[in-house]
KENULUM-97838 format. One line per 4 residues: number of its first residue (from 0); for each residue x, y, z of C-alpha. Coordinates in nm, 3 decimals, always signed. Layout:
// residues N
NUM	X Y Z ~ ...
// end
This chain:
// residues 226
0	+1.076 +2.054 -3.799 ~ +1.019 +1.937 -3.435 ~ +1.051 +1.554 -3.390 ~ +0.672 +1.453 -3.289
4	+0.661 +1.269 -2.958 ~ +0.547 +0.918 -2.964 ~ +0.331 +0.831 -2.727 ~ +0.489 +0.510 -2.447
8	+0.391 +0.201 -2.543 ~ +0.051 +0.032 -2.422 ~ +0.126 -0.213 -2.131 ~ -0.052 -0.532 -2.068
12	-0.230 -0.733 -1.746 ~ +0.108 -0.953 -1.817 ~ +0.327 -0.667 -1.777 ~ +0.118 -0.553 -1.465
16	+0.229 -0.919 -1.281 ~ +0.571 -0.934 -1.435 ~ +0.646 -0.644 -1.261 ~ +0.490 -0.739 -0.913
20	+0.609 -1.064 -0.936 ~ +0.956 -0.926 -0.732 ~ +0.748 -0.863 -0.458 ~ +0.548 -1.150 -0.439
24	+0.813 -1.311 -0.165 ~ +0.840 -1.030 +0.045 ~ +0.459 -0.977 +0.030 ~ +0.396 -1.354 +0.128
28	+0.648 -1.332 +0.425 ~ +0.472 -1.008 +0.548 ~ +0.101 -1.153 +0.530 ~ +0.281 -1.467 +0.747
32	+0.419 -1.228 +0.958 ~ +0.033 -1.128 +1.004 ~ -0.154 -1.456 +1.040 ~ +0.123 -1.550 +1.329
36	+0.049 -1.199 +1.504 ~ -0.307 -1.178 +1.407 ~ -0.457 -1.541 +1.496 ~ -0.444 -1.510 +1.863
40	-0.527 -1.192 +1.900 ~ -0.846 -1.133 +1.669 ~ -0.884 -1.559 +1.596 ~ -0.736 -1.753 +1.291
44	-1.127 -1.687 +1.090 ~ -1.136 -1.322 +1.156 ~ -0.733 -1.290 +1.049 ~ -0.765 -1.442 +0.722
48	-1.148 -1.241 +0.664 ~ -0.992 -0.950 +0.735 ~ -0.687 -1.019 +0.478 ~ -0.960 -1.096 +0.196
52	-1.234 -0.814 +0.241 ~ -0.932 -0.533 +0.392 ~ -0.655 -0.610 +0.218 ~ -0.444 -0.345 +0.381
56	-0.139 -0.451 +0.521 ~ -0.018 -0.118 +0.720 ~ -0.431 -0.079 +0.874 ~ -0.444 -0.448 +0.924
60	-0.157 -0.436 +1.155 ~ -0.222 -0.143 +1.315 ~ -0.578 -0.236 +1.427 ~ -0.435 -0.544 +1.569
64	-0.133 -0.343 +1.712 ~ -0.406 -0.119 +1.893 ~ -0.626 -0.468 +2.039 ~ -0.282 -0.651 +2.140
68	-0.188 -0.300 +2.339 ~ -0.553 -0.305 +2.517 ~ -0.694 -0.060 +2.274 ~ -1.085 -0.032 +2.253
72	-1.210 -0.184 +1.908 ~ -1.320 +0.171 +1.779 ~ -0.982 +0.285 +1.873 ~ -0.842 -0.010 +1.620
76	-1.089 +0.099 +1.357 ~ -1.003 +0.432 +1.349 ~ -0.638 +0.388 +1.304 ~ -0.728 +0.143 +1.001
80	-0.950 +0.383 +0.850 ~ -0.671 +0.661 +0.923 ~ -0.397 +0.464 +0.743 ~ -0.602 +0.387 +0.482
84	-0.731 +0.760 +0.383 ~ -0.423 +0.778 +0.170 ~ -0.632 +0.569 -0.106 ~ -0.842 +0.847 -0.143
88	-0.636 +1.099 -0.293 ~ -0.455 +0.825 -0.517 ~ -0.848 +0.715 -0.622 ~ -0.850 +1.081 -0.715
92	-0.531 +1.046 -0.946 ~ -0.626 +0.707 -1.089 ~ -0.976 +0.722 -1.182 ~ -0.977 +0.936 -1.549
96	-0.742 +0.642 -1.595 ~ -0.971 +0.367 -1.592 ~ -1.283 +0.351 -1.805 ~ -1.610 +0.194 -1.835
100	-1.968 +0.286 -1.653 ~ -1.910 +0.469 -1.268 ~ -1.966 +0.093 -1.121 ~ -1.693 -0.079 -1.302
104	-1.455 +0.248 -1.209 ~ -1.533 +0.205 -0.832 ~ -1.469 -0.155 -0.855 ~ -1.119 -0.116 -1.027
108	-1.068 +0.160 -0.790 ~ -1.065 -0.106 -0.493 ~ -0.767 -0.260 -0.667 ~ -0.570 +0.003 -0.576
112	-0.257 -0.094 -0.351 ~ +0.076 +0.120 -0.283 ~ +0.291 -0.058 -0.518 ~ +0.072 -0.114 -0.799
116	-0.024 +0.254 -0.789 ~ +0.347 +0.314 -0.824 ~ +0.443 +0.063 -1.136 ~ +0.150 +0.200 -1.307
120	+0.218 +0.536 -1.286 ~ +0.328 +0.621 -1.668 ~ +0.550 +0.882 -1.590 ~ +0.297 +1.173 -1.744
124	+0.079 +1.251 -1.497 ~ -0.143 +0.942 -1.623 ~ -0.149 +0.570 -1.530 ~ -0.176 +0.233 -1.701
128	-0.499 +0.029 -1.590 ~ -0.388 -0.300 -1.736 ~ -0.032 -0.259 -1.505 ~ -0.223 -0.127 -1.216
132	-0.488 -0.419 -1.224 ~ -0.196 -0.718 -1.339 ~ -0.017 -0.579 -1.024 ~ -0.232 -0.667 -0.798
136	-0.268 -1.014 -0.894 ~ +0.039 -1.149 -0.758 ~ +0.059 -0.904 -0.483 ~ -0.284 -1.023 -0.352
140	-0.228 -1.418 -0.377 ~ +0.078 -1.342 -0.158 ~ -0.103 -1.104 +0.129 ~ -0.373 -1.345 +0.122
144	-0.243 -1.670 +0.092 ~ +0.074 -1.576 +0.348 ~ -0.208 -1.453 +0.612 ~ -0.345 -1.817 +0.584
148	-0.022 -1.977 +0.630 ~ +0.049 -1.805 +0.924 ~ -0.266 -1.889 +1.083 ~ -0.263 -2.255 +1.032
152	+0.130 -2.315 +1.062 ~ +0.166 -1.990 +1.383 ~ +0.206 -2.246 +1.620 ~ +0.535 -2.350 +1.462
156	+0.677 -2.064 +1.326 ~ +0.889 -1.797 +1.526 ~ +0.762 -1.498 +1.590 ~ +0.793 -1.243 +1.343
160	+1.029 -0.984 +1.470 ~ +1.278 -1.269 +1.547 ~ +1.327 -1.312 +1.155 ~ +1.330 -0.970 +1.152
164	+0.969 -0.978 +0.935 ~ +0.899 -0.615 +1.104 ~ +1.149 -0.410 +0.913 ~ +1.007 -0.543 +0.620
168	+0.742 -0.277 +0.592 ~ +0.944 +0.053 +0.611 ~ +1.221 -0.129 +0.385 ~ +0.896 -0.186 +0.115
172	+0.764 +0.118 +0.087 ~ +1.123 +0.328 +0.096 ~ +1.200 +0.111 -0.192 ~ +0.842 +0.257 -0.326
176	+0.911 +0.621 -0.268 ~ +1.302 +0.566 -0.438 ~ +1.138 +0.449 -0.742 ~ +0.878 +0.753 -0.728
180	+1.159 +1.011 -0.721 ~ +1.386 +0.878 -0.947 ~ +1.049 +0.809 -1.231 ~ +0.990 +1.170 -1.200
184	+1.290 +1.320 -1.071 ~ +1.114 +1.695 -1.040 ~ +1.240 +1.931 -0.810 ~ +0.836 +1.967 -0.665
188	+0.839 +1.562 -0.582 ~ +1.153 +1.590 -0.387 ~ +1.018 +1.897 -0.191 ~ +0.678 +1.711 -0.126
192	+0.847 +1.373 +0.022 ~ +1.115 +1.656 +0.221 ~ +0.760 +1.801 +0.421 ~ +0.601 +1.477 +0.435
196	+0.916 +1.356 +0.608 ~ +0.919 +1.666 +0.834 ~ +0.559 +1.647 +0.945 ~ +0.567 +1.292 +1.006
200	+0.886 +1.297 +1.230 ~ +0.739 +1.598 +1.427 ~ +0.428 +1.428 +1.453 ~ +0.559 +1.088 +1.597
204	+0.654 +1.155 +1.943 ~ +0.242 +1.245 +2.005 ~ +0.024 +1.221 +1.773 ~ -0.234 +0.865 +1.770
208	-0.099 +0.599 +1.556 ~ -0.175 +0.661 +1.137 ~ -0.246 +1.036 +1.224 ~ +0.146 +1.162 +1.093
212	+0.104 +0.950 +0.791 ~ -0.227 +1.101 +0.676 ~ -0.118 +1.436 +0.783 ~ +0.222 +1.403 +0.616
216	+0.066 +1.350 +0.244 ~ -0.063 +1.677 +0.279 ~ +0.267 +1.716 +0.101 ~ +0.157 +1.596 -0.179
220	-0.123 +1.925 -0.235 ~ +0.230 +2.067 -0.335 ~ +0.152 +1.935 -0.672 ~ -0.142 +2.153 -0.723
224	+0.115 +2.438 -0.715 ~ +0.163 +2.567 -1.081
// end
């Protein structure tokens, strides 16, 4: 007789911040890294707004990348809203997850962040809403409450990429995508993060910024193949 599988354990909210905790430093110096860019630029009550009601690292510092370089303010909007498309397919994955009335789905939904959407991920196709919602806790008091350090303390901090604050982003979510291969380790993840890295290098040299990104997890439609 075949062994029965049990099903994983159920993980808690505590479980959720446990495992974000790691990040919490690294989060915190990035959303410093922010305030001290962002505060001249868009002013120290728009920076630490946009870090509360956004709450998008990679489209908060693009916009601001685009108004520092001259950009027009739609121009900045449109490469937050293009970095931030990725949500929607990952909405799409997490949502039979969740539960209660359509409301209380969308507003978990907005909880969503890269990291979190990876520890949750239960390794079945399925996530954990108690991990996925405990993540963000930590992750958010650090993005928030970094942004407002920077803004009141920019003036006596160095600048960012002098600390060497800006590799801190590509280092974070490499780490992410290691983790995602090695929890599934299926020859179909390994060929979607091969294209997306293929589409995005040969979409760097021209395309607008936060256009290879969203065109790269195309890749990811690779899982629809049976």
């Amino acid at each position: 007789m075949a062994a029965t599988e049990l099903p994983p354990p159920q993980r808690s909210y505590r479980d959720g911040m446990r495992m974000a905790l790691p990040i919490f430093l690294p989060t915190l110096a990035l959303g410093i890294s922010f305030g001290v860019i962002a505060a001249p630029i868009i002013g120290r009550t728009a920076a630490s707004v946009m870090s509360v009601v956004v709450f998008a690292g990679s489209a908060q510092v693009a916009s601001v990348t685009v108004l520092d370089s001259g950009g027009a303010v739609i121009a900045a909007v449109a490469a937050g809203l293009l970095l931030n498309l990725r949500f929607l397919p990952m909405s799409f994955a997490i949502t039979p997850s969740l539960r209660g009335s359509r409301w209380r789905r969308a507003a978990e939904s907005q909880l969503i962040i890269d990291a979190s959407f990876a520890m949750s991920a239960d390794g079945r196709g399925g996530f954990d809403r108690e991990v996925l919602i405990g993540g963000w806790v930590p992750q958010a008091c650090g993005w928030i409450g970094g942004t407002v350090i920077g803004v009141l303390a920019g003036d006596a901090l160095p600048e960012p990429a002098t600390l060497g604050l800006d590799a801190i982003f590509p280092a974070f979510f490499l780490s992410l995508l290691v983790a995602e291969a090695r929890a599934t380790g299926t020859e179909r993840t390994v060929q979607a993060i091969a294209l997306a890295a293929v589409i995005t290098l040969a979409l760097l040299p021209w395309a607008p910024p936060g256009v290879p990104i969203i065109a790269a997890s195309a890749a990811a439609l690779l899982g629809l193949r049976r």
